[in-house]
mmCIF file of the N, C-alpha and C atoms, coordinates in Angstrom:
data_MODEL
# 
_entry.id   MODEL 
# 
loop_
_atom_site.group_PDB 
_atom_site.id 
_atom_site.type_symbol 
_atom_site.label_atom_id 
_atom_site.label_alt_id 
_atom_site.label_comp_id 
_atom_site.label_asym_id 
_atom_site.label_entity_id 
_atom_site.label_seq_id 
_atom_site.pdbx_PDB_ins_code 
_atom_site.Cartn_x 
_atom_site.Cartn_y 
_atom_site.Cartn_z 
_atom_site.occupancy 
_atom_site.B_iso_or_equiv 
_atom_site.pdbx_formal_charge 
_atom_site.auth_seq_id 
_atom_site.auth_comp_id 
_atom_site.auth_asym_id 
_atom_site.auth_atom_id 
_atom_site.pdbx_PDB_model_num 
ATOM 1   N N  . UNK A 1 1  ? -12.424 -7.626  13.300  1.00 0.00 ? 1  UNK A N  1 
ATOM 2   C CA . UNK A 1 1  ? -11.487 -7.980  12.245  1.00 0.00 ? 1  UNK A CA 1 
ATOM 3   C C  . UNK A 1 1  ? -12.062 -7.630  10.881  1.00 0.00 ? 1  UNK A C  1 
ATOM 4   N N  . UNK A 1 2  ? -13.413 -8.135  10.977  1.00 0.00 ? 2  UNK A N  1 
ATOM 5   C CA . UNK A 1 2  ? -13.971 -7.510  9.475   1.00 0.00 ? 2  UNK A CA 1 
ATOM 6   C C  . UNK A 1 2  ? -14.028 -6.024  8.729   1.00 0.00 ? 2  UNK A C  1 
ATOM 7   N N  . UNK A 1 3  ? -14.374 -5.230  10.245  1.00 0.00 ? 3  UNK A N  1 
ATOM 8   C CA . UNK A 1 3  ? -14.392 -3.835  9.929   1.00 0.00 ? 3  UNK A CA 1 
ATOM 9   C C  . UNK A 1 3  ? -12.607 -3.682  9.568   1.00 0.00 ? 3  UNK A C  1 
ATOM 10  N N  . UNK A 1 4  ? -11.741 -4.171  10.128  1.00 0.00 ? 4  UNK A N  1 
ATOM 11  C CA . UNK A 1 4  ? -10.012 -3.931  9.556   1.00 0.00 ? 4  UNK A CA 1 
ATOM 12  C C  . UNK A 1 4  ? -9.916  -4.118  7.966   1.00 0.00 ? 4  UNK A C  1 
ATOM 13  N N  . UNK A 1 5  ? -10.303 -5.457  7.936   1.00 0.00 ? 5  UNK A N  1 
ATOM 14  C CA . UNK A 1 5  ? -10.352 -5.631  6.936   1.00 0.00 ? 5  UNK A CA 1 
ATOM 15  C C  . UNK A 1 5  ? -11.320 -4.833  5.850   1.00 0.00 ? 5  UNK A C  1 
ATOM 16  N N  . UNK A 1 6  ? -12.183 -4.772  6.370   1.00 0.00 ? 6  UNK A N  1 
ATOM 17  C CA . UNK A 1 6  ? -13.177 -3.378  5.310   1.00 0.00 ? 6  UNK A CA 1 
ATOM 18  C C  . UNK A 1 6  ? -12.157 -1.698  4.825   1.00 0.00 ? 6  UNK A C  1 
ATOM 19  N N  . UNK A 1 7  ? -11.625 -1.431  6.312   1.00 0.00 ? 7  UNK A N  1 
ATOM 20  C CA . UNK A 1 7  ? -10.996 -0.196  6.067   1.00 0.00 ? 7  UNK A CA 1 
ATOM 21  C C  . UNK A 1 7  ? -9.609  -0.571  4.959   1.00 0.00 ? 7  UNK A C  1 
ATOM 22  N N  . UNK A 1 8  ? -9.383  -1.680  5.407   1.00 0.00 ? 8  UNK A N  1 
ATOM 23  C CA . UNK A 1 8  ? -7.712  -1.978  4.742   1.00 0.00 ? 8  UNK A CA 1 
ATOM 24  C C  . UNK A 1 8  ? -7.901  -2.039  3.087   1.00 0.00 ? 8  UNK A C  1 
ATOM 25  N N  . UNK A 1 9  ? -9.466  -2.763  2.664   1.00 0.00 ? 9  UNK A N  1 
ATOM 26  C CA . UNK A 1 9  ? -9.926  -2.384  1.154   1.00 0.00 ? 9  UNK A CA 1 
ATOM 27  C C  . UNK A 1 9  ? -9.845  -1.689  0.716   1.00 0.00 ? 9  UNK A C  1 
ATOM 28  N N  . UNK A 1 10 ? -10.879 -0.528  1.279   1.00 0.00 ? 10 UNK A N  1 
ATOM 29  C CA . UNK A 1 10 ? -11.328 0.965   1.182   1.00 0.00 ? 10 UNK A CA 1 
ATOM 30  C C  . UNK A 1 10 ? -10.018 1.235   0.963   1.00 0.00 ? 10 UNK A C  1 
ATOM 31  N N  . UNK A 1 11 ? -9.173  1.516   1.767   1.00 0.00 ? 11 UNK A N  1 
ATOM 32  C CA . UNK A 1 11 ? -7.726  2.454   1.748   1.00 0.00 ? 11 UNK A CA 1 
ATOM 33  C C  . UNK A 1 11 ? -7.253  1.571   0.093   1.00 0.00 ? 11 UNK A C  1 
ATOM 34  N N  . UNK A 1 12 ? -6.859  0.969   0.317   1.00 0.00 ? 12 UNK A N  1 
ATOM 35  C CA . UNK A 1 12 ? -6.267  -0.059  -1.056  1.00 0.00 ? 12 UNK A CA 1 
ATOM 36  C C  . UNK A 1 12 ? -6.627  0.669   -2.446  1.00 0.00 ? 12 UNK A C  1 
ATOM 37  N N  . UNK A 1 13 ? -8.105  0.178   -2.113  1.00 0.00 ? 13 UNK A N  1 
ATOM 38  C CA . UNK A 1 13 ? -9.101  0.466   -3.723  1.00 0.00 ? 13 UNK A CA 1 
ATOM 39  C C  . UNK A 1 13 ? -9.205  2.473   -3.999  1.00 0.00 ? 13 UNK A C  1 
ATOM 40  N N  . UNK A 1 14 ? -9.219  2.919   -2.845  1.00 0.00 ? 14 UNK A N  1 
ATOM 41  C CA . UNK A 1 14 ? -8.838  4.318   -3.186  1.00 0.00 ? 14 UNK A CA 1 
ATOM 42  C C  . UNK A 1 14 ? -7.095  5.029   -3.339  1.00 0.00 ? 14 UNK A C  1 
ATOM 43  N N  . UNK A 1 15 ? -5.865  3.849   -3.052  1.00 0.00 ? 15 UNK A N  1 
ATOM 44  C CA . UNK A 1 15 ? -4.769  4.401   -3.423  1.00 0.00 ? 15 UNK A CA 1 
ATOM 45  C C  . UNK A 1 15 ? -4.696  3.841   -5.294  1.00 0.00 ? 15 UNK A C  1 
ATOM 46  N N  . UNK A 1 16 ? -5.309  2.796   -4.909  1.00 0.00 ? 16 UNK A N  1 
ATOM 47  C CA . UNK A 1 16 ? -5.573  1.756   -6.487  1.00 0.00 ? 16 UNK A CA 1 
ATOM 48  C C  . UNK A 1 16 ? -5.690  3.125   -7.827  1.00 0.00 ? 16 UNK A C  1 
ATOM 49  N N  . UNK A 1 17 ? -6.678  3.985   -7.536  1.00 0.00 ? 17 UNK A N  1 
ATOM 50  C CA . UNK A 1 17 ? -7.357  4.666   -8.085  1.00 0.00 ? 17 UNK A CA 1 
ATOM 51  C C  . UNK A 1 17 ? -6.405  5.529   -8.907  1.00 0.00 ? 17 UNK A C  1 
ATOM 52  N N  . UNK A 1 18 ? -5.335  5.444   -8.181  1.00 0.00 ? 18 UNK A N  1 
ATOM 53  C CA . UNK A 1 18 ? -4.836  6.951   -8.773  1.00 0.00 ? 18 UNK A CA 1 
ATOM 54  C C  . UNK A 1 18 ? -3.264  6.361   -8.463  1.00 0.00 ? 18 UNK A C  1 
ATOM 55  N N  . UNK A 1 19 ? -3.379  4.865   -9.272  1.00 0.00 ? 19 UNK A N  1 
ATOM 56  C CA . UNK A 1 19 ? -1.707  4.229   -9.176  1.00 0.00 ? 19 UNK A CA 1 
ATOM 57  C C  . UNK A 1 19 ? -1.096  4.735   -10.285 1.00 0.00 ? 19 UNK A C  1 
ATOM 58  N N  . UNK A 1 20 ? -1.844  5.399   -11.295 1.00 0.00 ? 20 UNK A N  1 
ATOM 59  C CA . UNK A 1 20 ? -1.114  6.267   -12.923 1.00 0.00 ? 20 UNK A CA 1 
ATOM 60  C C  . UNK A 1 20 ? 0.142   7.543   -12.057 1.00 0.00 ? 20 UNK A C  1 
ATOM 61  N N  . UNK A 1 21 ? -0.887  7.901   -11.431 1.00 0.00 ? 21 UNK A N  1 
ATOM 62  C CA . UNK A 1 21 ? -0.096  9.119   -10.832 1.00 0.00 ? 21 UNK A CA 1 
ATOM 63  C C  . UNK A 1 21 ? 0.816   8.801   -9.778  1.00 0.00 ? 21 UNK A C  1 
ATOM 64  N N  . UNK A 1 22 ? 0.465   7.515   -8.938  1.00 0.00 ? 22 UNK A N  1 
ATOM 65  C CA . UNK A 1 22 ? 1.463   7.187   -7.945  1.00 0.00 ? 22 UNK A CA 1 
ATOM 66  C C  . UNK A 1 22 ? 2.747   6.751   -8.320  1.00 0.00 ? 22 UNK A C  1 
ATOM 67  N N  . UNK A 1 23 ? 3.027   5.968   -9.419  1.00 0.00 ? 23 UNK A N  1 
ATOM 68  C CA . UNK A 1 23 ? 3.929   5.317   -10.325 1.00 0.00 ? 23 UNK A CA 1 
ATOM 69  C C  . UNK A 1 23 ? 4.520   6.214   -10.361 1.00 0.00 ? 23 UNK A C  1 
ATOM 70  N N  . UNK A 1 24 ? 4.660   7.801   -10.512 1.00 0.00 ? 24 UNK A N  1 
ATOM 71  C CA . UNK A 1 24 ? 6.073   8.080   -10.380 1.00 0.00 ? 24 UNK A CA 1 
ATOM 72  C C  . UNK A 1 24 ? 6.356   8.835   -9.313  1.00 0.00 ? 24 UNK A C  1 
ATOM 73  N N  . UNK A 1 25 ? 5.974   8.642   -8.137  1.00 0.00 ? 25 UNK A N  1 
ATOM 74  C CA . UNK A 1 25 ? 6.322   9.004   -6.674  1.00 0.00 ? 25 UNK A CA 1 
ATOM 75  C C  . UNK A 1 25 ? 7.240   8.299   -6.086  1.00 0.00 ? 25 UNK A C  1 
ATOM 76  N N  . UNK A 1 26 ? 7.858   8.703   -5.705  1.00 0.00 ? 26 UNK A N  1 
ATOM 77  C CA . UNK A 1 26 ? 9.226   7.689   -4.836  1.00 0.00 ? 26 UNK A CA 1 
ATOM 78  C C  . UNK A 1 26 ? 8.405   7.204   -4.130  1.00 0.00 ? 26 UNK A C  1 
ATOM 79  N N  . UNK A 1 27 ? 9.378   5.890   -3.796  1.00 0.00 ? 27 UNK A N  1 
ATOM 80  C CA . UNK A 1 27 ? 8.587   4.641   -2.947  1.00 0.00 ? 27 UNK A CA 1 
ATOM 81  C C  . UNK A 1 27 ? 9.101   5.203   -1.578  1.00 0.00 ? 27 UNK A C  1 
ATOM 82  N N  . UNK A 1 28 ? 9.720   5.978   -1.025  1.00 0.00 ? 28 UNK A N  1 
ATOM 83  C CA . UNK A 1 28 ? 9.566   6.275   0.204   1.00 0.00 ? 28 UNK A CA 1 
ATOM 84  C C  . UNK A 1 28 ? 8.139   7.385   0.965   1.00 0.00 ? 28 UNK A C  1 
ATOM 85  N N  . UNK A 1 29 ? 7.856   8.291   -0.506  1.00 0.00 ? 29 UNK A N  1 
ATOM 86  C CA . UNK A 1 29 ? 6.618   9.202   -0.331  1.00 0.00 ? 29 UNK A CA 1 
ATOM 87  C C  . UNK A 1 29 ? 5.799   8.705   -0.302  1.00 0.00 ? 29 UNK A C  1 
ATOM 88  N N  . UNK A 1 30 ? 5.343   7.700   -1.173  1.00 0.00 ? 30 UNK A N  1 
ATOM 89  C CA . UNK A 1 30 ? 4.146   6.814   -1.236  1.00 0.00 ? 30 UNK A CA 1 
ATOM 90  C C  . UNK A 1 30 ? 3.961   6.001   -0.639  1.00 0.00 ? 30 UNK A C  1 
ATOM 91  N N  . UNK A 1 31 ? 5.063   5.029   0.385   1.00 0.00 ? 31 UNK A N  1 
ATOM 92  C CA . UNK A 1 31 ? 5.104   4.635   1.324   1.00 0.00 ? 31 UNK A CA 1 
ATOM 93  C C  . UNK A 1 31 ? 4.036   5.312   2.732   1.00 0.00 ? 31 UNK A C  1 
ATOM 94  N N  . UNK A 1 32 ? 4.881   6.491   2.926   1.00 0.00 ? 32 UNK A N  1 
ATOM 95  C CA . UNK A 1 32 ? 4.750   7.558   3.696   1.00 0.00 ? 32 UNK A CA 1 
ATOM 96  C C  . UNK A 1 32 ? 2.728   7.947   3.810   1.00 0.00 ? 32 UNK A C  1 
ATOM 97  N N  . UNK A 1 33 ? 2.456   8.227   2.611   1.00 0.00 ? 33 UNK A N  1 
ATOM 98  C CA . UNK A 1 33 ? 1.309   8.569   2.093   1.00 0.00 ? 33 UNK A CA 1 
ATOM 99  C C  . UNK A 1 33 ? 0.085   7.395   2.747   1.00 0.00 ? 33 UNK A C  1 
ATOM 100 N N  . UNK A 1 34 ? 0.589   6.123   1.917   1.00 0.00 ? 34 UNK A N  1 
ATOM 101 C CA . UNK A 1 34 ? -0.135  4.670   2.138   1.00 0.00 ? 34 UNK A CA 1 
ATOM 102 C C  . UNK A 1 34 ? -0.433  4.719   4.238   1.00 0.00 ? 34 UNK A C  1 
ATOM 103 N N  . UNK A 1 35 ? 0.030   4.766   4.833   1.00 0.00 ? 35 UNK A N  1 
ATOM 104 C CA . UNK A 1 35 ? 0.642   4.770   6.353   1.00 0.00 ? 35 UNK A CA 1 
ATOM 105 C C  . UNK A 1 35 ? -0.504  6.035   6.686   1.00 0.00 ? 35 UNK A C  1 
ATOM 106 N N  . UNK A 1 36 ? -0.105  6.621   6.432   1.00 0.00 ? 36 UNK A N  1 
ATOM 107 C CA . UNK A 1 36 ? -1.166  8.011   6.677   1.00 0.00 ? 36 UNK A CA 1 
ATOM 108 C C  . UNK A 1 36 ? -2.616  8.219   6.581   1.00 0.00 ? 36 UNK A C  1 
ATOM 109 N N  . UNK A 1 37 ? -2.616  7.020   5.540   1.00 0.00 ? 37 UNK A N  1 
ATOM 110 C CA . UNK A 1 37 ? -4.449  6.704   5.170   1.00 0.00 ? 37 UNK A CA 1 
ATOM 111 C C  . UNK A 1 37 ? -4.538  5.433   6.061   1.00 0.00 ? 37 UNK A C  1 
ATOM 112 N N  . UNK A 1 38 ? -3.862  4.627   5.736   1.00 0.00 ? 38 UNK A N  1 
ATOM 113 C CA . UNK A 1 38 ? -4.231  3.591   7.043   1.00 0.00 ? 38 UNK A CA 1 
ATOM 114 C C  . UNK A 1 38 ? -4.567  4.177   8.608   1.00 0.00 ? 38 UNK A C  1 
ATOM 115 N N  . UNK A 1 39 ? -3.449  4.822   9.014   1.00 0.00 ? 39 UNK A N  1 
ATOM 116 C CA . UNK A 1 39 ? -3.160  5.495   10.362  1.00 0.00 ? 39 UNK A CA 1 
ATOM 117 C C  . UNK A 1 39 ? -4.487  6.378   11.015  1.00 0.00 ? 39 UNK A C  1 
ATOM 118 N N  . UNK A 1 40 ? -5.134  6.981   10.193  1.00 0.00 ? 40 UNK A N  1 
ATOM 119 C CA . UNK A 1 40 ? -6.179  7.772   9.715   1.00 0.00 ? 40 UNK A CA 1 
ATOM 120 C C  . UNK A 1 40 ? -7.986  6.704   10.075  1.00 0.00 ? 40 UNK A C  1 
ATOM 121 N N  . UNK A 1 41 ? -7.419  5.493   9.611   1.00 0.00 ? 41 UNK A N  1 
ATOM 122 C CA . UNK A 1 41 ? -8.629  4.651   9.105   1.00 0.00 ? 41 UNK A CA 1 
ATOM 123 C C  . UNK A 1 41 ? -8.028  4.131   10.994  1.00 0.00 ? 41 UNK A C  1 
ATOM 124 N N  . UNK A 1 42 ? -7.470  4.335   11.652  1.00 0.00 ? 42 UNK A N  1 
ATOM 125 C CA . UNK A 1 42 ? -7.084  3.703   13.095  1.00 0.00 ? 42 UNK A CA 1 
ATOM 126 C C  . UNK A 1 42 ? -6.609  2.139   12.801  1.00 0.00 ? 42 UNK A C  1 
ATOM 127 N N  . UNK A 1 43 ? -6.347  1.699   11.523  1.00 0.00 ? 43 UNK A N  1 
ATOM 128 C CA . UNK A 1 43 ? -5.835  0.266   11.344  1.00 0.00 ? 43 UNK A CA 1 
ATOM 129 C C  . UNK A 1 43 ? -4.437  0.355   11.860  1.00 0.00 ? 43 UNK A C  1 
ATOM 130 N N  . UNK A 1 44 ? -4.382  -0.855  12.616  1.00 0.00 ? 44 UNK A N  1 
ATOM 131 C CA . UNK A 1 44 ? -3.230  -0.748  13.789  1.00 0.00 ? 44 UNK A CA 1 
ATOM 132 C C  . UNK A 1 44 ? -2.337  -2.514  13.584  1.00 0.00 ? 44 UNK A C  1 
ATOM 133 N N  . UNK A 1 45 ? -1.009  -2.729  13.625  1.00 0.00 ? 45 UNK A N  1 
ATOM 134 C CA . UNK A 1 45 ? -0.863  -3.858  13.902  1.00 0.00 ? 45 UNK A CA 1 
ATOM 135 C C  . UNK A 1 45 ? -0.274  -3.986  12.217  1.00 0.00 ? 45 UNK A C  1 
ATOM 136 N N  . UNK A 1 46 ? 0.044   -3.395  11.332  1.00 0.00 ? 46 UNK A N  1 
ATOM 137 C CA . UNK A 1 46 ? 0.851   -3.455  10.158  1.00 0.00 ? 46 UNK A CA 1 
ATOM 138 C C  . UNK A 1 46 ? 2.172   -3.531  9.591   1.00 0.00 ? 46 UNK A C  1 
ATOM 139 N N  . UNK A 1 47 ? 2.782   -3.884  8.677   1.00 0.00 ? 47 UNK A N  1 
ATOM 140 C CA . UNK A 1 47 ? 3.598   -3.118  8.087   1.00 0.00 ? 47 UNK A CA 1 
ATOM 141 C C  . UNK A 1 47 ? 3.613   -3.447  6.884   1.00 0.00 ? 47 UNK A C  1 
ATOM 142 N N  . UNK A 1 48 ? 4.212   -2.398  6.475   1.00 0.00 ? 48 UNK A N  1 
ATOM 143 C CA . UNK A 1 48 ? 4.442   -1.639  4.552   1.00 0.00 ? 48 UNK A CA 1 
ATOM 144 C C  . UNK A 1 48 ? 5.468   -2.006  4.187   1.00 0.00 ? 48 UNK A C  1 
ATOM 145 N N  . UNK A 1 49 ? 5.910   -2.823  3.011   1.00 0.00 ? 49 UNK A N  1 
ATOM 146 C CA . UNK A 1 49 ? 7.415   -2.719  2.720   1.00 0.00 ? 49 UNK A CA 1 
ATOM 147 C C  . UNK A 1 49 ? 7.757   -2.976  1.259   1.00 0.00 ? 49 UNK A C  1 
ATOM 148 N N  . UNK A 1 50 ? 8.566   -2.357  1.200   1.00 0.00 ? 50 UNK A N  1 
ATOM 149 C CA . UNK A 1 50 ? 8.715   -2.118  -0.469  1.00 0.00 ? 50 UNK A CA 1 
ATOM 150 C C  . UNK A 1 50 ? 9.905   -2.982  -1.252  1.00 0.00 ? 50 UNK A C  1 
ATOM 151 N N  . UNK A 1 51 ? 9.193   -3.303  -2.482  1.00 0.00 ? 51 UNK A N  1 
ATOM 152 C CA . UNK A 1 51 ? 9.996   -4.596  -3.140  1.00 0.00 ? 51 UNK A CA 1 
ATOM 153 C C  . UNK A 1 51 ? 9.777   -4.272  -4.185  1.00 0.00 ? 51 UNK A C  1 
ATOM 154 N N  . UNK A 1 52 ? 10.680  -5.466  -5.290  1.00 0.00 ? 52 UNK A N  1 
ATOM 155 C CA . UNK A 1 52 ? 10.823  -5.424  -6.417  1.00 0.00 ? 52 UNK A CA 1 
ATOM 156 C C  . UNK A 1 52 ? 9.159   -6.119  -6.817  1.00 0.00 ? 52 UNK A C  1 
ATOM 157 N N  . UNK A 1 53 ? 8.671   -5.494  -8.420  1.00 0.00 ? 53 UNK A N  1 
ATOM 158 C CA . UNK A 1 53 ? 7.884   -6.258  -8.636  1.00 0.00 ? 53 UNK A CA 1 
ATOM 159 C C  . UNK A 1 53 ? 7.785   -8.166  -8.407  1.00 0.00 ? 53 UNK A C  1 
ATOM 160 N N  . UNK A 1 54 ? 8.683   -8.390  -9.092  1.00 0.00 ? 54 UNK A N  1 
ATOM 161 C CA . UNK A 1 54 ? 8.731   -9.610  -9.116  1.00 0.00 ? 54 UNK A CA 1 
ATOM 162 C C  . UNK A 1 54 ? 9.014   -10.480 -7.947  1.00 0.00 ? 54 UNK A C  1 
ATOM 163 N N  . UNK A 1 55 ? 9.167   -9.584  -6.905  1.00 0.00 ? 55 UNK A N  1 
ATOM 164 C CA . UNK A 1 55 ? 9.095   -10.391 -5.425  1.00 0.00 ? 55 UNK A CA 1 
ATOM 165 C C  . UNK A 1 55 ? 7.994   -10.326 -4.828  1.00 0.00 ? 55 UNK A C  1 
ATOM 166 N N  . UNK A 1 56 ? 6.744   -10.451 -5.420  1.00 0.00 ? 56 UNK A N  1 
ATOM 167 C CA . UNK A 1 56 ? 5.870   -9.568  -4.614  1.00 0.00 ? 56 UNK A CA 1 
ATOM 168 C C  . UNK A 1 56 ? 5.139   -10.668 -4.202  1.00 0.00 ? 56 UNK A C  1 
ATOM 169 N N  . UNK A 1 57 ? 5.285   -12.106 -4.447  1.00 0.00 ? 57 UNK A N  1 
ATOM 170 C CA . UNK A 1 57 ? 4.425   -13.311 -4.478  1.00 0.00 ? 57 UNK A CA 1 
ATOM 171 C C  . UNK A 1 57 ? 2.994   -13.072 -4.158  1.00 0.00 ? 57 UNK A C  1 
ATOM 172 N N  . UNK A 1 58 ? 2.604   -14.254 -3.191  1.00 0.00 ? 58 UNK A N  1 
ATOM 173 C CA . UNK A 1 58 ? 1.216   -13.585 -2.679  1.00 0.00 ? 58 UNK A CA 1 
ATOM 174 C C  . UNK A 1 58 ? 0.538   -12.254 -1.558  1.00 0.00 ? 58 UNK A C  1 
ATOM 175 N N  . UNK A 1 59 ? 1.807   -11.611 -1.578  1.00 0.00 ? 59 UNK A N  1 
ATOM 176 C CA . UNK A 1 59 ? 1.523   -10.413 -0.785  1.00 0.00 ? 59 UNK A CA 1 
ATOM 177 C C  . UNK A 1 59 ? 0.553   -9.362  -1.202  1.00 0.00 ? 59 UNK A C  1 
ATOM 178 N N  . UNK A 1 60 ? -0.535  -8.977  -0.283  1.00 0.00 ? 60 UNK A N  1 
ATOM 179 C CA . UNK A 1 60 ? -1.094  -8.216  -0.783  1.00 0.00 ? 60 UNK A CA 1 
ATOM 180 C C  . UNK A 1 60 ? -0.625  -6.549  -1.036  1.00 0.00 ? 60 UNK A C  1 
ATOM 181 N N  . UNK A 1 61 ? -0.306  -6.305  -2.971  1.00 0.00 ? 61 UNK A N  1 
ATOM 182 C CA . UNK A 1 61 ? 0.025   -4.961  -3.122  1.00 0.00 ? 61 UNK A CA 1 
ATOM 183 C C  . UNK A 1 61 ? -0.888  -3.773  -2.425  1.00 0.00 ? 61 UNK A C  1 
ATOM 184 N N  . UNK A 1 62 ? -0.487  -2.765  -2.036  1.00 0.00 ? 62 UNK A N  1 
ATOM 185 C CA . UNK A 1 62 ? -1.580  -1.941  -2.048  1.00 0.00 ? 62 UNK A CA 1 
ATOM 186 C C  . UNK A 1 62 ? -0.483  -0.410  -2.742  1.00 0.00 ? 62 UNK A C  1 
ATOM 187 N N  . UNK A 1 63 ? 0.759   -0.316  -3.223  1.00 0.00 ? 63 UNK A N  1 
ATOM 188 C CA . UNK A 1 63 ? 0.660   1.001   -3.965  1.00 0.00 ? 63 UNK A CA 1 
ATOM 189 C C  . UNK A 1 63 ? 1.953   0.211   -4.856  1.00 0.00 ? 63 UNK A C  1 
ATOM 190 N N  . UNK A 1 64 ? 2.526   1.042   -5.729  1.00 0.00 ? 64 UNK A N  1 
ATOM 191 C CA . UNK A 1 64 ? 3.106   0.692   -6.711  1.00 0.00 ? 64 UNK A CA 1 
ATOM 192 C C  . UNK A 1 64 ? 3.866   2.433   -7.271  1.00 0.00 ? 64 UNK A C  1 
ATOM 193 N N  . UNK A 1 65 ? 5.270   2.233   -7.117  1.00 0.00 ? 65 UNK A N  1 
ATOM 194 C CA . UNK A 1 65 ? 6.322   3.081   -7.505  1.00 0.00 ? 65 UNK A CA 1 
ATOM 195 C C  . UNK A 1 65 ? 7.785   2.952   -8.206  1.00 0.00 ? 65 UNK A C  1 
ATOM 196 N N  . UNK A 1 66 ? 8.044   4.035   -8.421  1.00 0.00 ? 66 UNK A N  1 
ATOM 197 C CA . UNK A 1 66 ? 9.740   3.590   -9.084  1.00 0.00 ? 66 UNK A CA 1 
ATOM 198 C C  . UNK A 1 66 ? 8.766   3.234   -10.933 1.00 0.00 ? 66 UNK A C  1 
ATOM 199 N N  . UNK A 1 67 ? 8.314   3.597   -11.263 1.00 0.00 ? 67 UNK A N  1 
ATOM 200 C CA . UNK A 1 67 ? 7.472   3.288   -12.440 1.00 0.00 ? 67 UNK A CA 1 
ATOM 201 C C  . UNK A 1 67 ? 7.374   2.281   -13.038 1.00 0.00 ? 67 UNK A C  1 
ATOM 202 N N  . UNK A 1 68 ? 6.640   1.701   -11.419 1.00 0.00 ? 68 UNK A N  1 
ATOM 203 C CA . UNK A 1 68 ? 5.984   0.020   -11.562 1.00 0.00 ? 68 UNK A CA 1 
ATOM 204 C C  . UNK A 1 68 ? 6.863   -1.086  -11.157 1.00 0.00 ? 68 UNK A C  1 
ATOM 205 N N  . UNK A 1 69 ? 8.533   -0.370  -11.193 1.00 0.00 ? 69 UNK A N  1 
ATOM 206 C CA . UNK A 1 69 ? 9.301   -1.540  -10.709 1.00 0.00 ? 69 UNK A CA 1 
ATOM 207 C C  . UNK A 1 69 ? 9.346   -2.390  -9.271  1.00 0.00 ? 69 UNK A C  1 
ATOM 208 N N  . UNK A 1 70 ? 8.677   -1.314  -8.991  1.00 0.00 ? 70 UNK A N  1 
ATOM 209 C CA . UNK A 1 70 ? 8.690   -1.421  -7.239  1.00 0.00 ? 70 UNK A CA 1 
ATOM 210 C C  . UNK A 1 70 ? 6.931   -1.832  -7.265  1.00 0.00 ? 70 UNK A C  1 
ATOM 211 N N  . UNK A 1 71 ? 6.995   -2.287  -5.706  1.00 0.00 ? 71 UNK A N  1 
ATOM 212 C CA . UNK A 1 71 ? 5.261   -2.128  -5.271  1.00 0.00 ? 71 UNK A CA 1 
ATOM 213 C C  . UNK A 1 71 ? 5.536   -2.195  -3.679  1.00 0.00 ? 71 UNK A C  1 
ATOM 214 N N  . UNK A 1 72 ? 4.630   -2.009  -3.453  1.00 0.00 ? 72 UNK A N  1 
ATOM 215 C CA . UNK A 1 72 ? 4.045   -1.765  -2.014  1.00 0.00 ? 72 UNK A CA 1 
ATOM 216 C C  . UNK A 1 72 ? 3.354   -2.203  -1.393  1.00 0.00 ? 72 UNK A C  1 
ATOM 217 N N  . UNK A 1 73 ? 3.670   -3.271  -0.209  1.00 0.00 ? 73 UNK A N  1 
ATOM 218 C CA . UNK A 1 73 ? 3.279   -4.638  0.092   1.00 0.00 ? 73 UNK A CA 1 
ATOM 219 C C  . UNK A 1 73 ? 2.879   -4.156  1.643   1.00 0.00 ? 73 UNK A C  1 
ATOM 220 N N  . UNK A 1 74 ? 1.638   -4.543  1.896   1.00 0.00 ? 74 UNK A N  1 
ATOM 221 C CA . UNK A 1 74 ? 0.729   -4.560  3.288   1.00 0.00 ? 74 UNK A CA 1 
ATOM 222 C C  . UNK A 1 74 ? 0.904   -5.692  3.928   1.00 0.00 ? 74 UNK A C  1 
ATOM 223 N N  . UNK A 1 75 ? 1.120   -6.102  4.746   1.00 0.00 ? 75 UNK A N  1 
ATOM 224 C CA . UNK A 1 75 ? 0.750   -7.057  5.838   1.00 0.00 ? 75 UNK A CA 1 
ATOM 225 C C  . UNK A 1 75 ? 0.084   -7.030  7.401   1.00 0.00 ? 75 UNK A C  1 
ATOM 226 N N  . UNK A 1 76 ? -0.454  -7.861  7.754   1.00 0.00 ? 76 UNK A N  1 
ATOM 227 C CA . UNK A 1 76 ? -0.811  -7.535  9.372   1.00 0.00 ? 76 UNK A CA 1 
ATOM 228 C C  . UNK A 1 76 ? 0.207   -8.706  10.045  1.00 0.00 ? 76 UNK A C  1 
ATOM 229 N N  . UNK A 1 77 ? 0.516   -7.671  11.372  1.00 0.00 ? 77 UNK A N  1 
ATOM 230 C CA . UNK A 1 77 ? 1.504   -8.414  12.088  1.00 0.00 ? 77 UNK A CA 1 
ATOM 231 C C  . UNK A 1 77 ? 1.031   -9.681  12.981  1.00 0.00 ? 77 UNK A C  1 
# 
């Protein structure tokens, strides 16, 4: 579980990196993108789903689109 959780950072803190440029990617590409680095890292047992900022409560973000209105919410199932 720790190593999941290690990769699920890693992926996070490296989409984090470059959220200037993600912000104006449609939230279905960046969706798409986010999934691909997880999928990659073999983290299994997820899902991604995209919301308004202000719904985002304690969910953990991991990308952000629609220029910021949106974000991009991780969970494990």
């Amino acid at each position: 579980m720790k190593t999941n959780t290690a990769l699920i950072m890693a992926a996070a803190l490296a989409l984090g990196a470059s959220s200037t440029f993600a912000a104006g990617k449609s939230c279905d590409e960046l969706k798409t993108k986010i999934a691909a680095h997880l999928d990659a890292k073999n983290v299994t047992g997820y899902t991604l789903d995209i919301v308004d900022t202000d719904k985002v409560g304690d969910a953990k973000v991991v990308g952000s689109c629609e220029g910021g209105a949106k974000k991009i919410t991780y969970a494990k199932k």
